[in-house]
BAKE-992971 format. One record per residue (C-alpha): residue in one letter; x, y, z; residue number from 1. Coordinates in nm, 4 decimals. Example, Ala and Ser with C-alpha at 12.3 -4.5 7.8 and 13.67 -1.06 7.14 Angstrom:
! residues 2
<pt "a"; <1.2300; -0.4500; 0.7800>; 1>
<pt "s"; <1.3670; -0.1060; 0.7140>; 2>
//
This chain:
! residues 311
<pt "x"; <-15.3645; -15.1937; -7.7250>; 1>
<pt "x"; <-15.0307; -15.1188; -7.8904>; 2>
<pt "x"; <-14.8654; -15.0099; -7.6086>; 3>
<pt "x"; <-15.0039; -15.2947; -7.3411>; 4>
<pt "x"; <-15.0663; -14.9767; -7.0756>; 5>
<pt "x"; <-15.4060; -15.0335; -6.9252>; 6>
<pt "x"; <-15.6156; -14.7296; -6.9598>; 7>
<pt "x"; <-16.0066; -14.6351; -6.8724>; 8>
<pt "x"; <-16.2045; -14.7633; -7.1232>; 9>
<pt "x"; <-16.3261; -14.3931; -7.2685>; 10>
<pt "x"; <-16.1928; -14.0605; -7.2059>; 11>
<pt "x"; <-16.0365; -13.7754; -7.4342>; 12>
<pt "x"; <-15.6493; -13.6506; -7.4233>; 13>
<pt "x"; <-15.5550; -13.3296; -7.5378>; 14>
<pt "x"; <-15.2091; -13.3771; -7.6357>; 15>
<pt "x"; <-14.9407; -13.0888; -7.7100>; 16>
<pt "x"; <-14.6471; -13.1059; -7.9183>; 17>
<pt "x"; <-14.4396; -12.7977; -7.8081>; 18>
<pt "x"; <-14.1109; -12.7878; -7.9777>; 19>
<pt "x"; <-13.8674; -12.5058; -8.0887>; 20>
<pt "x"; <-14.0607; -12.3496; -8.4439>; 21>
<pt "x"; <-14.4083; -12.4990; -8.3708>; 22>
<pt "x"; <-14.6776; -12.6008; -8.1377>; 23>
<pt "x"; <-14.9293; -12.8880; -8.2498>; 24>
<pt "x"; <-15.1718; -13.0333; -8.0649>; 25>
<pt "x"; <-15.4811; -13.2773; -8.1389>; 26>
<pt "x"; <-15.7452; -13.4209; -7.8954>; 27>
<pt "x"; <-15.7239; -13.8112; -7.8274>; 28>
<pt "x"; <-16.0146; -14.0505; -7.8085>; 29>
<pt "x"; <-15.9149; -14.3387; -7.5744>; 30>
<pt "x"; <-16.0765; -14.6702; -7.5791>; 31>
<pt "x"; <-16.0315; -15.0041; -7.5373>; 32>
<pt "x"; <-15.9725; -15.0408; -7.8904>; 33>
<pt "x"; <-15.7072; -14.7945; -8.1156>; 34>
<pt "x"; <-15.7044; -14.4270; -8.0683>; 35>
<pt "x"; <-15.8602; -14.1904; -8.2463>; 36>
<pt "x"; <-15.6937; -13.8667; -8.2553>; 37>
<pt "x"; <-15.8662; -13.5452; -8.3765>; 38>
<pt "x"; <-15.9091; -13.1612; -8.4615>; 39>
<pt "x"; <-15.4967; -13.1874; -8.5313>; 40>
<pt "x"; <-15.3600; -12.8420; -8.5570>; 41>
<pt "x"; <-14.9588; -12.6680; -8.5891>; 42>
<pt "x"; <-14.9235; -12.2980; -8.5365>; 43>
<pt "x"; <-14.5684; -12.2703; -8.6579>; 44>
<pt "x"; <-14.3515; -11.9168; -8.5577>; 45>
<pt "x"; <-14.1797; -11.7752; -8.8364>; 46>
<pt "x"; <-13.8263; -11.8083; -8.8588>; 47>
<pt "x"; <-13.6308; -11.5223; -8.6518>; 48>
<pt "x"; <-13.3183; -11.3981; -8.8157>; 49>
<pt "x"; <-13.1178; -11.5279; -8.4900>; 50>
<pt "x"; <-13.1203; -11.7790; -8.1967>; 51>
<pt "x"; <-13.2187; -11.5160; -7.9228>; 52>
<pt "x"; <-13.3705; -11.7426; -7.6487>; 53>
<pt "x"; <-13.5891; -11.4607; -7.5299>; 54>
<pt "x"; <-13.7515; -11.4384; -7.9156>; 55>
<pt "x"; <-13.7573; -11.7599; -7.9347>; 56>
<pt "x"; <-13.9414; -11.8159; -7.5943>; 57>
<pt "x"; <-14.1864; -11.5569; -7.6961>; 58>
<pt "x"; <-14.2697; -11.7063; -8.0206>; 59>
<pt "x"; <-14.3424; -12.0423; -7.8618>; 60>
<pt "x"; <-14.5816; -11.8903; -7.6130>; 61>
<pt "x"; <-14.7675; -11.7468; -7.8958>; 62>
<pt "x"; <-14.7737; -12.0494; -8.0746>; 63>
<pt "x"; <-14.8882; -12.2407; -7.7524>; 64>
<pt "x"; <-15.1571; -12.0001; -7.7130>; 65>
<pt "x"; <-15.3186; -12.0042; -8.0474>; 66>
<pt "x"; <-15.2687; -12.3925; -8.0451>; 67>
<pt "x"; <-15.4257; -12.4590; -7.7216>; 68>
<pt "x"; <-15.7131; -12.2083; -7.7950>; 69>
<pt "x"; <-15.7873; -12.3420; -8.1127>; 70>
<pt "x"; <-15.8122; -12.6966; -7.9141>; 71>
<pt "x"; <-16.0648; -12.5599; -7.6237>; 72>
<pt "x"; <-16.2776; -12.4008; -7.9632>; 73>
<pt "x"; <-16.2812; -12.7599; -8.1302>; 74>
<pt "x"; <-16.3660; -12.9595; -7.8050>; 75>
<pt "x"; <-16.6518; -12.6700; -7.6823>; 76>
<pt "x"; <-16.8535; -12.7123; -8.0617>; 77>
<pt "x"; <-16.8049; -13.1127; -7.9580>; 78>
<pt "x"; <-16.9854; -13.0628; -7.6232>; 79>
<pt "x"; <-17.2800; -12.8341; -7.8260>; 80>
<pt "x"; <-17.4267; -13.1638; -7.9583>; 81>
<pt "x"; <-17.5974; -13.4622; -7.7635>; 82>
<pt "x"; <-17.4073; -13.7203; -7.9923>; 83>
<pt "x"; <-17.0466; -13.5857; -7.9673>; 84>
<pt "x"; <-17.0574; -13.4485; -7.5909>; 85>
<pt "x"; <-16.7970; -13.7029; -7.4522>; 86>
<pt "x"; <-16.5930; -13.6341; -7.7280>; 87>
<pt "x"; <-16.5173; -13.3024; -7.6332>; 88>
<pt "x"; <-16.5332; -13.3510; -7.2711>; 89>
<pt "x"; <-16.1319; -13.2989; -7.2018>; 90>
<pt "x"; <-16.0226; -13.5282; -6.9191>; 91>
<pt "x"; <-15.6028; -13.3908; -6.9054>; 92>
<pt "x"; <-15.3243; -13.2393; -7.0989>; 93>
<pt "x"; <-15.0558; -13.4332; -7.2035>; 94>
<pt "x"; <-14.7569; -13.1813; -7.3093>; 95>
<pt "x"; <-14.4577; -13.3418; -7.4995>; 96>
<pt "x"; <-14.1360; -13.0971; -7.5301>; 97>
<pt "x"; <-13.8913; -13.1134; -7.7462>; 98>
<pt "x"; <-13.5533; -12.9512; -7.6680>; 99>
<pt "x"; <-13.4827; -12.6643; -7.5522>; 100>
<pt "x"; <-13.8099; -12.7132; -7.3502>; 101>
<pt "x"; <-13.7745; -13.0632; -7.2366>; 102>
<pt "x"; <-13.5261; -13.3517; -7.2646>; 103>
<pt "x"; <-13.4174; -13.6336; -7.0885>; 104>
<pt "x"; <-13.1257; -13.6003; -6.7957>; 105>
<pt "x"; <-12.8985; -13.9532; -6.7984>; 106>
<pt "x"; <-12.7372; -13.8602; -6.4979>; 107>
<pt "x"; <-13.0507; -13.8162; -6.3015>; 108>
<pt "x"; <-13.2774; -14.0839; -6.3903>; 109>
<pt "x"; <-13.5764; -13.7920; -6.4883>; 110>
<pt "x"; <-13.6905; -13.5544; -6.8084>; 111>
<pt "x"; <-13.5527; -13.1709; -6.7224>; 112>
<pt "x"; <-13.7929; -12.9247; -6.8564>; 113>
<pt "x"; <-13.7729; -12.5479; -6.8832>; 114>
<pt "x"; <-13.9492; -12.4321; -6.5534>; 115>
<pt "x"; <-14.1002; -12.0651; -6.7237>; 116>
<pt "x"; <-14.2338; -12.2552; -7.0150>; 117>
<pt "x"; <-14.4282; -12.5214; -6.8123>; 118>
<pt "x"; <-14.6007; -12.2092; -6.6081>; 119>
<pt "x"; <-14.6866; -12.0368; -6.9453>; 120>
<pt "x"; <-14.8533; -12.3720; -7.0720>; 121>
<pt "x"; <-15.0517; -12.4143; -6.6889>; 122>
<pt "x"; <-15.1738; -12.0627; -6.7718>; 123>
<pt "x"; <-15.3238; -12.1183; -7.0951>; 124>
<pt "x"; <-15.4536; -12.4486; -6.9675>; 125>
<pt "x"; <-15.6190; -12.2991; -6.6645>; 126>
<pt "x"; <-15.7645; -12.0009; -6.9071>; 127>
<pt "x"; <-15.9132; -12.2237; -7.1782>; 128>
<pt "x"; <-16.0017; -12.5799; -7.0336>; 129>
<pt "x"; <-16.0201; -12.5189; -6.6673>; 130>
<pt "x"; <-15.8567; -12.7247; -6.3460>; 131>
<pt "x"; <-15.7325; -13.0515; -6.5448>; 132>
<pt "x"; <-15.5012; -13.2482; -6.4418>; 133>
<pt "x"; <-15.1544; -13.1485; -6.6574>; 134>
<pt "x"; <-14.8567; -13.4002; -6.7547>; 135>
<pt "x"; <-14.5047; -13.3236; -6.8776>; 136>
<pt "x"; <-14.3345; -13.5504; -7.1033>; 137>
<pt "x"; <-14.0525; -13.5003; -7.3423>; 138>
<pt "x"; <-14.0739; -13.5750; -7.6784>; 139>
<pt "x"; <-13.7763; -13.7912; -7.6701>; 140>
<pt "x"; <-13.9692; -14.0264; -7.4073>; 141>
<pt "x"; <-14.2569; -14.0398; -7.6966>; 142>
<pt "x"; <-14.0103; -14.1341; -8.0101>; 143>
<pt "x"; <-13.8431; -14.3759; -7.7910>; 144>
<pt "x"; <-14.1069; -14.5704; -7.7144>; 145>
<pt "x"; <-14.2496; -14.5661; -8.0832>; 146>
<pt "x"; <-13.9680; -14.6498; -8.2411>; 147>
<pt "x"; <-13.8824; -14.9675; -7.9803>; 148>
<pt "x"; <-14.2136; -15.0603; -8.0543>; 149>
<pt "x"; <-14.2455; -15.0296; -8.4376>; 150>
<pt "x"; <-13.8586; -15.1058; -8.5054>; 151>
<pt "x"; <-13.6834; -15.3052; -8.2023>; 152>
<pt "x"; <-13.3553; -15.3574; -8.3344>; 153>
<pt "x"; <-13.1101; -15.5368; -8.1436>; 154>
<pt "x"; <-12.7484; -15.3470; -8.0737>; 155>
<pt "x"; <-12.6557; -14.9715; -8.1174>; 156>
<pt "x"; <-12.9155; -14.7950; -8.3095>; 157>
<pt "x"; <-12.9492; -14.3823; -8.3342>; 158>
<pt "x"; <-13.2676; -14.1907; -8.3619>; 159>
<pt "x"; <-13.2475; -13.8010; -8.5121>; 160>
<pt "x"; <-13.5359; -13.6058; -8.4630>; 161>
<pt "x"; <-13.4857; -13.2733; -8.6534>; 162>
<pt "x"; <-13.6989; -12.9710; -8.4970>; 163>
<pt "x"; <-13.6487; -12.6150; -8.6413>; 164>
<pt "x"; <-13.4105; -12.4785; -8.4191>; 165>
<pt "x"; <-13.2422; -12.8348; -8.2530>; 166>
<pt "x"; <-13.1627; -13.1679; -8.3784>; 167>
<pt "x"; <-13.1804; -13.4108; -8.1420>; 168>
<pt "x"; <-12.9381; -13.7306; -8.0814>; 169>
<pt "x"; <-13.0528; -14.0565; -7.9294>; 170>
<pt "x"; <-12.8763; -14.3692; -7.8779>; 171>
<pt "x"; <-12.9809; -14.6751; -7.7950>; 172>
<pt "x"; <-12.8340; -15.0267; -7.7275>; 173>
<pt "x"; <-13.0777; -15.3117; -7.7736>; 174>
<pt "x"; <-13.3930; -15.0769; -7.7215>; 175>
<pt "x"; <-13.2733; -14.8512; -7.3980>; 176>
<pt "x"; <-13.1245; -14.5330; -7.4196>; 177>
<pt "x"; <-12.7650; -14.4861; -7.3627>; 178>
<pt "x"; <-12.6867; -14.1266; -7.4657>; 179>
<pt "x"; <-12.8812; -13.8030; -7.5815>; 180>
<pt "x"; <-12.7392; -13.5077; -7.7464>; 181>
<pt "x"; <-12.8571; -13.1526; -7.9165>; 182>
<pt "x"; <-12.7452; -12.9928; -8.1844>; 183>
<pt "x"; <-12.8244; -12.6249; -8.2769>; 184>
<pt "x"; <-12.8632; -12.6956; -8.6616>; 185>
<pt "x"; <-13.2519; -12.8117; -8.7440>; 186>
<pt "x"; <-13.4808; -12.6883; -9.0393>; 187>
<pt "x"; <-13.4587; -12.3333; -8.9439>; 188>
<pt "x"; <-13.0888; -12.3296; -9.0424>; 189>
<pt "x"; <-13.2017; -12.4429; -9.3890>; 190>
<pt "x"; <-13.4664; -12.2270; -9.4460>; 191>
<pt "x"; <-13.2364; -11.9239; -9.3040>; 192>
<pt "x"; <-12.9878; -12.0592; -9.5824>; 193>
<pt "x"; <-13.2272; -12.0515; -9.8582>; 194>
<pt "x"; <-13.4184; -11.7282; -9.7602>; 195>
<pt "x"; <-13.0380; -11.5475; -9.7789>; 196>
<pt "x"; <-12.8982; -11.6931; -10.0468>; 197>
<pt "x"; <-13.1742; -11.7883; -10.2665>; 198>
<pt "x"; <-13.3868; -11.4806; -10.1973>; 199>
<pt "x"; <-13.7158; -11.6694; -10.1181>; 200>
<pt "x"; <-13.9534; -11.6333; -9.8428>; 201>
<pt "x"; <-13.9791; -11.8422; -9.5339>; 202>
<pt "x"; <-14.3227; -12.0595; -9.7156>; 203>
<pt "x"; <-14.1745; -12.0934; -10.0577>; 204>
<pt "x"; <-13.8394; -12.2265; -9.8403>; 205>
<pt "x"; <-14.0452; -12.4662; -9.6556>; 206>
<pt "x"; <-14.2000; -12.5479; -9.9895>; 207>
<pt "x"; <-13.8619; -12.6297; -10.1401>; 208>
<pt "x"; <-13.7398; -12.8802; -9.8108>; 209>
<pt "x"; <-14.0707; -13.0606; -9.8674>; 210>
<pt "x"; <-14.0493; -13.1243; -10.2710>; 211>
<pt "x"; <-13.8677; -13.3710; -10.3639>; 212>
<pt "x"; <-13.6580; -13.2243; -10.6243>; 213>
<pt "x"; <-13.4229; -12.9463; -10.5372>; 214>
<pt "x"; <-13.1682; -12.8972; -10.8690>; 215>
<pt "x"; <-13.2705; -12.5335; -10.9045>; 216>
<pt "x"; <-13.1385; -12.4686; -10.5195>; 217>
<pt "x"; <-12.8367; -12.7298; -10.5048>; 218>
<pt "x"; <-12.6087; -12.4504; -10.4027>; 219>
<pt "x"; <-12.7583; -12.3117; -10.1113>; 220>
<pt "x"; <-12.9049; -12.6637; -9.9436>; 221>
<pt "x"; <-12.5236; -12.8221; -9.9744>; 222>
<pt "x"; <-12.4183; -12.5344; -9.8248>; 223>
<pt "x"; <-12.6997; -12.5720; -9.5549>; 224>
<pt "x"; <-12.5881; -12.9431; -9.5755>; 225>
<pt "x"; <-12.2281; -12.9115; -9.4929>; 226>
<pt "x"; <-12.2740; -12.7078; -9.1568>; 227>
<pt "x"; <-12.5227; -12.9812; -9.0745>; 228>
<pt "x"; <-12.2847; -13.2310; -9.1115>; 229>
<pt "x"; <-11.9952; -13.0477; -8.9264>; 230>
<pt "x"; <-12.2511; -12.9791; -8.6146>; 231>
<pt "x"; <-12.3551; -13.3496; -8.6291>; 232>
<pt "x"; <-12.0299; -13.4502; -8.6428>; 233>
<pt "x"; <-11.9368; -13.2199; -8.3277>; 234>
<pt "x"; <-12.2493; -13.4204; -8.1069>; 235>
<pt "x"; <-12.2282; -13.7332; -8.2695>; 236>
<pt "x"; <-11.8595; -13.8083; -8.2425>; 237>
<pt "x"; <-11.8319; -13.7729; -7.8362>; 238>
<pt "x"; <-12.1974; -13.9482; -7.8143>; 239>
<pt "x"; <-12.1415; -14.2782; -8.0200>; 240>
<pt "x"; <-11.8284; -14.2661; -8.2207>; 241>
<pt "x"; <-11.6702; -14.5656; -8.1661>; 242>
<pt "x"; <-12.0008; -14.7641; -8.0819>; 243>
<pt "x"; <-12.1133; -14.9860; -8.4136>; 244>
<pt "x"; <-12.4254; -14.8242; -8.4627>; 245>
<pt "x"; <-12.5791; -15.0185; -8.7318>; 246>
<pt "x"; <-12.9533; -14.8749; -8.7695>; 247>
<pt "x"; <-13.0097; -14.4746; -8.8114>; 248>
<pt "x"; <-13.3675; -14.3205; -8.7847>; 249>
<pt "x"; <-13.4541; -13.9399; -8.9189>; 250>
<pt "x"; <-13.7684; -13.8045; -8.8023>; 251>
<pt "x"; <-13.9156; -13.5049; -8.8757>; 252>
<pt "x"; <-14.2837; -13.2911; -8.9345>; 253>
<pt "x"; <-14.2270; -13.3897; -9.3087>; 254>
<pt "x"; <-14.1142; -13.6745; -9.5152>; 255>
<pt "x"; <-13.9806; -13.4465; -9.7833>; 256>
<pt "x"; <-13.7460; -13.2774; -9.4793>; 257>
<pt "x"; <-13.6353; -13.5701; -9.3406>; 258>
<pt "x"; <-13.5278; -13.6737; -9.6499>; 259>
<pt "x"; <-13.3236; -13.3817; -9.6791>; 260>
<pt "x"; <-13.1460; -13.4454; -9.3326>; 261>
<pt "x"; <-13.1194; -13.8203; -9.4239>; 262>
<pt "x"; <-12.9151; -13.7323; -9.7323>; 263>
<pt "x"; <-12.7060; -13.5278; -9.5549>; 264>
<pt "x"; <-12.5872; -13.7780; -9.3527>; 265>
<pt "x"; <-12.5704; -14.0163; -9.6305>; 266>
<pt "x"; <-12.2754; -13.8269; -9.7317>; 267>
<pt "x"; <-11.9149; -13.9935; -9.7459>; 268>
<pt "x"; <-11.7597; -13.7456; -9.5216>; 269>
<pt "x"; <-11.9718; -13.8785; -9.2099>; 270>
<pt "x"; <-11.8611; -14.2448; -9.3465>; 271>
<pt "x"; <-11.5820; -14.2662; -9.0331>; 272>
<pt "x"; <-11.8724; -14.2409; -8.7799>; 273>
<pt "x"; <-12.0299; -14.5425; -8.9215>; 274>
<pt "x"; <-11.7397; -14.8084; -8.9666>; 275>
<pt "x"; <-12.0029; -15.0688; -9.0176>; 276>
<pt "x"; <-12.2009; -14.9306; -9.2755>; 277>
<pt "x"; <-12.5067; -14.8454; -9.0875>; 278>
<pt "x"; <-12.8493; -14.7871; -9.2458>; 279>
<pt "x"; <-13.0279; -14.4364; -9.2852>; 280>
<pt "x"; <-13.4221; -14.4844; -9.2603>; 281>
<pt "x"; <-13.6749; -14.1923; -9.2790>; 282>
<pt "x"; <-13.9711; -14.2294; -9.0476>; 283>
<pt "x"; <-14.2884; -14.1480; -9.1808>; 284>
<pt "x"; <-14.6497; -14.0948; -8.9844>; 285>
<pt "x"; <-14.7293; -14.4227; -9.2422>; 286>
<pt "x"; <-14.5696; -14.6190; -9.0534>; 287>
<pt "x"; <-14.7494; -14.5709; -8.7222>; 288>
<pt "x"; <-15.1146; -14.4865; -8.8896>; 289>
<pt "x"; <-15.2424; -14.8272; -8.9076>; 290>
<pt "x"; <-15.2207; -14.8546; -8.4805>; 291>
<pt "x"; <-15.4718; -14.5607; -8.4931>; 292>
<pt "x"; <-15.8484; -14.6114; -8.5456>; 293>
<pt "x"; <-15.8309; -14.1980; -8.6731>; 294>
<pt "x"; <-15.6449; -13.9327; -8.7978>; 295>
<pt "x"; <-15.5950; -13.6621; -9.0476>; 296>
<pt "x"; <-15.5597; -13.7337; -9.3794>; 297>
<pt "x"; <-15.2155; -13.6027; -9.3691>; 298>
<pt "x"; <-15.0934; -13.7185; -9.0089>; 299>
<pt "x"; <-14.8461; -13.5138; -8.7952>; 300>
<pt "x"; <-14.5632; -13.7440; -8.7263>; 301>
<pt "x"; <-14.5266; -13.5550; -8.4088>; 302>
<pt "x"; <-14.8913; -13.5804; -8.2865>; 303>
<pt "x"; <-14.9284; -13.9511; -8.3535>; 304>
<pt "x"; <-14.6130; -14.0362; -8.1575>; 305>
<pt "x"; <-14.7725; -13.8357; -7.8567>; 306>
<pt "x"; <-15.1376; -14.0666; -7.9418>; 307>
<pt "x"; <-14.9426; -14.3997; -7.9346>; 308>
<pt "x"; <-14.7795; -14.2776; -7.5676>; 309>
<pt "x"; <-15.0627; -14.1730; -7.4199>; 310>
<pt "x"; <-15.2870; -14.4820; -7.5772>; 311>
//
């Protein structure tokens, strides 16, 4: 299989994205051929004025709920019929969190993950799927190994994940990581941006990040653009400034968003933090789809990173 891990030749995965405006999951088909992965679904939060870590908390559980429910619905109407049983027959939980929830800890050798989350996510396990046996990853530990996999680049190379509330730094030197960083600038901050200066609701501002025109809204997004370039530089500089990273990676739930974080970093002010002239790439689920034997017909980036890991 893709990632050479030797698995049981047939069992299903429920796997949970959980980051910091959304909670996706999808149910995992595991064989000894591709993956197939399933009944995808993303309850996103709407975006709170602030960063209050209690709202945001609360949000997430929410999300988590709805998400995890809506996977225990999809998997019991799977175990109604002779032909699909197996299919829904959920063997574990995979959860992947992105920061605040989860990230990786250099110092220790081991992922750190926020403690009160994980017991909210046991909960709603326990309540809709039973006593399965539960696994915390972070979603760092799932990009990582994609990207080394799809794109093993030798020397310094950075990967940018961009979740709604965090952006997340990772460098890596010849395929290992060397240094992780947050930053508290992500989608949300654009879409906060738009909905206050452009007077337009949180879905038509969500709308705009994913088209790929934006003339009509050049003011507010540069503006949205410049404080994501003074937070990145603020991580980025103490994380790999001075390193010659020559490959950069932007991932993100869309390709139209992660095109908008790419260009921001494209611009010449950031050019000192690259004296090599590194390369900005976009990762798209298209680049990972044809390792899977199923999926949606549009593909959450997030979701088929947690397949590959699992697979």
């Amino acid at each position: 299989m893709f990632f050479g891990s030797s698995k049981p030749k047939e069992k299903t995965v429920l796997v949970v994205d959980v980051e910091s405006g959304s909670v996706g999951s999808g149910l995992v088909r595991l064989t000894d051929d591709a993956p197939k992965l399933f009944g995808e679904h993303r309850a996103y939060t709407h975006v709170p004025a602030g960063r209050d870590s209690k709202v945001l908390l609360g949000l997430i559980d929410r999300a988590a709920g709805d998400t995890i429910a809506h996977a225990s619905e999809v998997a019991a109407r799977l175990r109604q019929h002779k032909s699909t049983n197996e299919l829904g027959t959920v063997d574990s939980v995979s959860f992947f969190l992105a920061p605040p929830w989860g990230m990786p800890n250099l110092k220790e050798g081991k992922p750190s993950f926020f403690d009160g989350l994980k017991r909210v996510l046991h909960n709603y396990v326990d309540a809709h799927l039973g006593s399965i046996p539960i696994h915390f990853h972070t979603h760092a530990g799932a990009v990582v190994r994609g990207m080394n996999s799809l794109f093993n680049a030798p020397g310094y190379t950075l990967l940018i994940s961009i979740h709604a509330e965090v952006a997340e730094l990772i460098l890596l030197k010849d395929g290992a990581v060397v240094g992780h960083g947050t930053m508290p600038t992500g989608l949300h901050s654009f879409i906060r941006t738009l909905r206050t200066h452009a007077d337009v609701s949180d879905r038509e501002a969500r709308s705009i990040l994913a088209l790929g025109s934006h003339d009509s809204y050049d003011e507010p997004l540069n503006s949205a653009a410049d404080y994501f370039r003074d937070s990145f530089r603020s991580t980025g500089e103490p994380l790999f400034g001075g390193y010659p990273v020559g490959q950069v990676y932007v991932l993100a739930h869309g390709a139209g968003e992660a095109d908008v974080f790419a260009r921001a970093l494209s611009h010449n002010s950031l050019s000192d933090l690259f004296p090599g002239g590194g390369t900005i790439r976009v990762v798209k689920p298209q680049h990972f789809t044809p390792y899977m034997a199923a999926h949606s017909e549009n593909p959450d980036l997030g979701l088929i990173l947690n397949t590959l890991f699992v697979a």
